[in-house]
C-alpha positions in Angstrom: 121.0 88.8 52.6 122.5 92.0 51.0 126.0 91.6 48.9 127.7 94.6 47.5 129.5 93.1 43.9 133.2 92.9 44.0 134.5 93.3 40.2 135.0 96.9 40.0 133.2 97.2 35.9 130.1 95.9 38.0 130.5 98.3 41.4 130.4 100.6 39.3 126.3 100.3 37.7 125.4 97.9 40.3 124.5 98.7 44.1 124.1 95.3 45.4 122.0 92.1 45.4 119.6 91.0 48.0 119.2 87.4 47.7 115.7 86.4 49.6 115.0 83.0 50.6 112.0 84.0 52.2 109.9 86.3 50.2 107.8 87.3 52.9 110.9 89.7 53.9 110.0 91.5 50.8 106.7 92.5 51.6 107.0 93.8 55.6 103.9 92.2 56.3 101.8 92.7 53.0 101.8 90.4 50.0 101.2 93.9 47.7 104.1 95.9 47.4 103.9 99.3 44.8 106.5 100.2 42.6 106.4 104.0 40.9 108.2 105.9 38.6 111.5 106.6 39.2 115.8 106.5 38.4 116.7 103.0 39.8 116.9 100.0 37.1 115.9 96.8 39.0 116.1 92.9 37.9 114.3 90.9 40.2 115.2 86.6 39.5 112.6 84.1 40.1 114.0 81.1 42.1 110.9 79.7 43.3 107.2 80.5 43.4 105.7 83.1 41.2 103.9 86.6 41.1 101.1 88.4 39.7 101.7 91.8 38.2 99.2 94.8 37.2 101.1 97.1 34.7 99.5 99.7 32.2 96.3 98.0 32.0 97.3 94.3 31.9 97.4 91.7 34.9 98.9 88.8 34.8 100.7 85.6 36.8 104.3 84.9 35.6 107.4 83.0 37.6 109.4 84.2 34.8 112.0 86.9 35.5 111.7 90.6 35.1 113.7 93.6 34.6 112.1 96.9 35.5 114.4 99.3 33.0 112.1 102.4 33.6 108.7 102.6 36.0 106.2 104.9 33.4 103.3 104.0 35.4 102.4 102.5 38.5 103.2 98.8 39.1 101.4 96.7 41.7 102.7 93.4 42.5 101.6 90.5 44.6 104.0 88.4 45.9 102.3 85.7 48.4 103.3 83.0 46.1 106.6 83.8 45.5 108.9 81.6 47.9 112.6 82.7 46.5 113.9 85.2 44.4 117.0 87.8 44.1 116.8 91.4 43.4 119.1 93.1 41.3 119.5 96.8 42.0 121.5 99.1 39.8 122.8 103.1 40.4 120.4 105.8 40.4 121.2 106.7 37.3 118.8 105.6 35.2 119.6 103.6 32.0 122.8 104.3 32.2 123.7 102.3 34.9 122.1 99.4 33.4 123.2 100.0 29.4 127.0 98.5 29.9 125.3 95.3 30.0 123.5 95.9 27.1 123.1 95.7 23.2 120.3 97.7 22.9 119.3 102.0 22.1 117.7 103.6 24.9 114.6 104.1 22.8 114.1 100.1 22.5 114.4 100.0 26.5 112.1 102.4 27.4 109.3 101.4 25.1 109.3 98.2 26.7 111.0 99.4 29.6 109.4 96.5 31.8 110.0 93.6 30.6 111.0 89.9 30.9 114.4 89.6 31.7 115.0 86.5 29.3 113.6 88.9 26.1 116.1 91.3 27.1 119.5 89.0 27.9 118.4 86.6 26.2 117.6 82.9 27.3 121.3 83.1 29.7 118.7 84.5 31.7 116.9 81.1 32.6 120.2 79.2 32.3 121.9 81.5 35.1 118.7 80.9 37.3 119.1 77.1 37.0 122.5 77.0 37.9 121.8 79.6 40.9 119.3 77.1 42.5 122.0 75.0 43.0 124.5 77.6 45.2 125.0 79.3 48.3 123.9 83.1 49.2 127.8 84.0 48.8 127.8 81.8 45.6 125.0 83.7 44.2 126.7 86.9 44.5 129.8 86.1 43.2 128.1 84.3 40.4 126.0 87.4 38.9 128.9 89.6 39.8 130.8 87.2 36.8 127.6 86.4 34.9 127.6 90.3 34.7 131.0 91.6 33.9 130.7 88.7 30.9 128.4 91.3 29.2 130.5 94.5 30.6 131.2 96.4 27.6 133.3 99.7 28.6 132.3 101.8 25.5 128.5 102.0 26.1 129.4 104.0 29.5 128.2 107.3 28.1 128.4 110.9 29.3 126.0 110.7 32.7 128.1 107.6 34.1 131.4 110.0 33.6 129.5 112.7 35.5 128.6 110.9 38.3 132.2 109.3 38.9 134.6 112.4 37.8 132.1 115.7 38.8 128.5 114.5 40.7 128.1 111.7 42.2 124.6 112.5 42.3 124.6 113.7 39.1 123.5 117.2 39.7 122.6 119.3 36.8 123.8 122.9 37.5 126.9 121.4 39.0 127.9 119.6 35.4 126.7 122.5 33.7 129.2 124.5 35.5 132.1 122.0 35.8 131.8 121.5 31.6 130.3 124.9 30.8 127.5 122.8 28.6 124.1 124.7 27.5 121.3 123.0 28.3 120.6 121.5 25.2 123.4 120.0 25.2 123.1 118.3 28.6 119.7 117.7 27.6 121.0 115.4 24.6 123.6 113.7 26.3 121.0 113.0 28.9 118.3 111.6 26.9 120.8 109.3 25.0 122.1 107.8 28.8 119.0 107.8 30.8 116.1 108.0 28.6 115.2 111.2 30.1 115.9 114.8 30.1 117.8 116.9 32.8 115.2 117.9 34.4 113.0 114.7 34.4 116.0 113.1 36.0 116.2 115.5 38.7 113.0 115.9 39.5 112.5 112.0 40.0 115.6 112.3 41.7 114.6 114.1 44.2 111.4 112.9 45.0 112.5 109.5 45.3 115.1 110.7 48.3 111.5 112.5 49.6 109.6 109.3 49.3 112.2 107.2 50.5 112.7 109.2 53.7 108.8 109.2 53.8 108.7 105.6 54.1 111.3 105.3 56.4 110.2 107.9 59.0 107.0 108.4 58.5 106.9 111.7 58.7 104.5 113.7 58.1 105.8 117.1 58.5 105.6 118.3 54.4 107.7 122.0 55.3 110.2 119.6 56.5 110.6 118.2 53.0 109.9 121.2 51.1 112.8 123.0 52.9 115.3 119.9 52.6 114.9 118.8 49.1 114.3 122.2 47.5 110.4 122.6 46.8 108.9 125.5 46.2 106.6 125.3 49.1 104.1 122.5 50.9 101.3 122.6 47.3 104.8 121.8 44.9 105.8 118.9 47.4 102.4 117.3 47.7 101.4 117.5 43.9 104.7 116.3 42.6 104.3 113.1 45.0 101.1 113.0 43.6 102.0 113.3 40.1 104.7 110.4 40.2 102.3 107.8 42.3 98.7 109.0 42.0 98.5 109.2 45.7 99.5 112.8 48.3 101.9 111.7 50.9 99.1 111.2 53.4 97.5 108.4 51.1 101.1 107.1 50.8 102.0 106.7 54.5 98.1 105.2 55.0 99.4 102.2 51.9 101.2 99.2 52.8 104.6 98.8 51.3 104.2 101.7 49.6 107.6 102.2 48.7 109.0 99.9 45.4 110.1 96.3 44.7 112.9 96.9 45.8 115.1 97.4 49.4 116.7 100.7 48.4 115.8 102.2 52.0 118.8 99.7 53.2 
């Protein structure tokens, strides 16, 4: 079940929670689902079961929680053990949508920018996950949507999160530059302090994660179609940028189960 949050502070870095009580909805079929790099902060909380994760080099078999700041590389996850969980999903904003609820720089996320969730908030982390065993699907929601606007602090909403409610909701970089009249560098160092990433890193994840997402969704295989709608150069920019973020072309993506992420953000 999919709830939107309800206390404005958290609508506004938070898209919604999917509570699963059957994990097997999480992997449409296949117990492997692939995560790659991209501008979507996701906290996934382990109610029951656990999982067994392959990330820059190291495997291992963990029912503790995780919090997926920033994708660098890709992440491969099995998930036929894992009963119950609930899967946070922030704005595609990258860090910024997640920093509010956090006392830390953007350098210290993104060098361990995948991490357990209880090194990050702190040992809350199991606590909350105790009490949620005990609750409701609506419970759960309106539980985190409290447990989160506890840590709400207004003044670490930066320069990107102003963007994206007062100019760009997508956060479009040649429409702030001409709605504030910024140079470059300057965007670039606002952007790098809120997201971790430069302008153009940003946008280019940006929009190949609405290419890949429409990929998995239609599975079409039509690349002008893509190049023309998203703005590539032509069929060879499409296919190696795919490539570049996942390791795989689009065909060797639509021939992968679950290709997508970890998370249900083709709802």
């Amino acid at each position: 079940m999919i709830f939107e949050p309800h206390i404005a502070e958290v609508k506004k870095h938070i898209d919604h929670y999917w509570i699963v009580k059957d994990a097997a909805l999480l992997s449409m079929g296949s117990p492997t689902m692939y995560a790659y790099p991209g501008i979507t902060p996701d906290m996934i909380i382990v109610l029951d079961g656990h999982y067994t994760m392959s990330y820059m080099g190291k495997t291992y078999t963990s029912n503790r929680s995780k919090l997926y700041s920033f994708i660098h590389k890709e992440v491969v996850v099995d998930l036929s053990h894992l009963k119950s969980c609930i899967i946070i999903k922030f704005k595609s904003r990258g860090l910024s949508s997640l920093k509010p609820f956090l006392d830390l720089k953007t350098e210290a996320i993104m060098k361990d920018s995948v991490a357990f969730a209880d090194d990050v908030f702190g040992m809350d982390v199991e606590l909350l996950k105790i009490h949620l065993l005990t609750l409701s699907p609506s419970e759960i929601a309106s539980e985190l949507d409290q447990w989160f606007a506890e840590r709400y602090k207004n003044e670490r909403e930066g320069f990107v999160v102003a963007m994206a409610q007062e100019v760009s909701a997508s956060c479009d970089i040649q429409t702030i530059i001409k709605a504030t009249n910024y140079s470059y560098s300057t965007l670039e160092r606002h952007f790098k302090r809120d997201t971790g990433l430069t302008p153009k890193k940003f946008q280019s994840l940006q929009r190949y994660k609405k290419a890949i997402r429409e990929l998995y969704v239609t599975r079409n295989s039509d690349w002008q179609h893509y190049v023309v709608k998203y703005g590539y150069y032509d069929q060879s920019h499409f296919i190696k940028e795919i490539k570049r973020y996942t390791n795989h072309t689009p065909s060797q993506l639509l021939k992968t189960p679950s290709f997508i992420e970890v998370r249900p953000n083709y709802f």
